[in-house]
N, C-alpha and C positions, 0 to 999 in steps of 0.2 A: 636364483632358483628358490624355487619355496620350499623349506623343510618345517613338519611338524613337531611340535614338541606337546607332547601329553604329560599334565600332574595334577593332582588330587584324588588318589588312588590313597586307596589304605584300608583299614579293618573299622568294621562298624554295626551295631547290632542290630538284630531286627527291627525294622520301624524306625530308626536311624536315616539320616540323611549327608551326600557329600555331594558336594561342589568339584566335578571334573572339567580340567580348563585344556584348551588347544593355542596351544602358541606358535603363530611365525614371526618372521621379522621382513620388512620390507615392506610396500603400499602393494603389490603384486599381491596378495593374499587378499585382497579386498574383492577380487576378481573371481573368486573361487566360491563355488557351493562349496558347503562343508557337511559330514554326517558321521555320526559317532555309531561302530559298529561293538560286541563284544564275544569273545569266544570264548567258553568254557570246558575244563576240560572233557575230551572224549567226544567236543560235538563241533557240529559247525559254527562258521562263525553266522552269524545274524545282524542285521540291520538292527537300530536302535529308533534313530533322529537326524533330519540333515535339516540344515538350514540354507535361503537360496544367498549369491551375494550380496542383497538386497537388505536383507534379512525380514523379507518383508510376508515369504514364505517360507512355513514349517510341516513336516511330513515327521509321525509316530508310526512306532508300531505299536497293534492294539495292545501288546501285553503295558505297555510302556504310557498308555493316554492316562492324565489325570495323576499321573506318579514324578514322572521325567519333565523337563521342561529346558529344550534348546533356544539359546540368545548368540548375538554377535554383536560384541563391543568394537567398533570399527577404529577409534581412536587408537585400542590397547591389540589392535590384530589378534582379539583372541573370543574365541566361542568356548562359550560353555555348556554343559550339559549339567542340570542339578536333579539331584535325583532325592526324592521323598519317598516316608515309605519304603524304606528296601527290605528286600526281603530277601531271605537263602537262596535260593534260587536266581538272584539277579548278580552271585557269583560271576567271576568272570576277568579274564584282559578287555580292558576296554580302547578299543583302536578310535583316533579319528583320520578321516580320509578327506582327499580332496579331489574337485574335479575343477578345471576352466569354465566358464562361463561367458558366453557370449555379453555384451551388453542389455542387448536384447531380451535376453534368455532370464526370467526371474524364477523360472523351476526349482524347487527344493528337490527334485528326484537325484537321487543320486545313480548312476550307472555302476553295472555288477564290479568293474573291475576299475574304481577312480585310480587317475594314475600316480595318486601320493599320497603316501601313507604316515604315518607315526608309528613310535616304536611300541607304544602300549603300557598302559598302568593297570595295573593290579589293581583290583574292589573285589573286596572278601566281608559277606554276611552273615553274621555267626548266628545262631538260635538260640 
């Protein structure tokens, strides 16, 4: 079964940059779009980035274009998400999630509710 594992979370100042990583173990992970969501507090959670299992397609949200930039290392079963530029406001848990993907299927869309999740890592932007 594939379980996620989220790190590179931590404190960082404005205009600062981190490197957030998704880890599974097994070749089954290789089958999954992946997309890093994050929620801050008092609000909903939001969509960030997903990448398809491919990794041949990627989906932003526009606050996140030109800032963020999702990869999938197929060897190391791990996507990341780097993020430039951060600013207060990109506060937040940052989840990655997964969904199956058909063979077929190279979509980056992620669906509302993928059926596996990680636990979340903390990114805190100080001013």
């Amino acid at each position: 079964q594939v379980q996620l594992v989220e790190s590179g979370g931590g404190l960082v100042q404005a205009g600062g940059s981190l490197r957030l990583s998704c880890t599974s173990s097994g070749r089954a992970f290789r089958s999954y779009a992946v997309g890093w969501f994050r929620q801050a507090p008092g609000k909903d959670r939001e969509f960030v980035a997903s990448i398809s299992w491919s990794g041949g397609s990627t989906i932003y949200a526009d606050s996140m274009k030109g800032r963020f930039s999702i990869a999938r290392d197929k060897a190391d079963n791990t996507v990341y998400l780097q993020m430039n530029n951060l600013k207060p406001e990109d506060t937040a848990v940052y989840y990655c999630a997964a969904t199956l993907r058909d063979p077929f299927d190279t979509r980056a869309t992620m669906p509302t509710h993928p059926e596996i999740w990680g636990q979340g890592t903390q990114v805190t932007v100080s001013s």
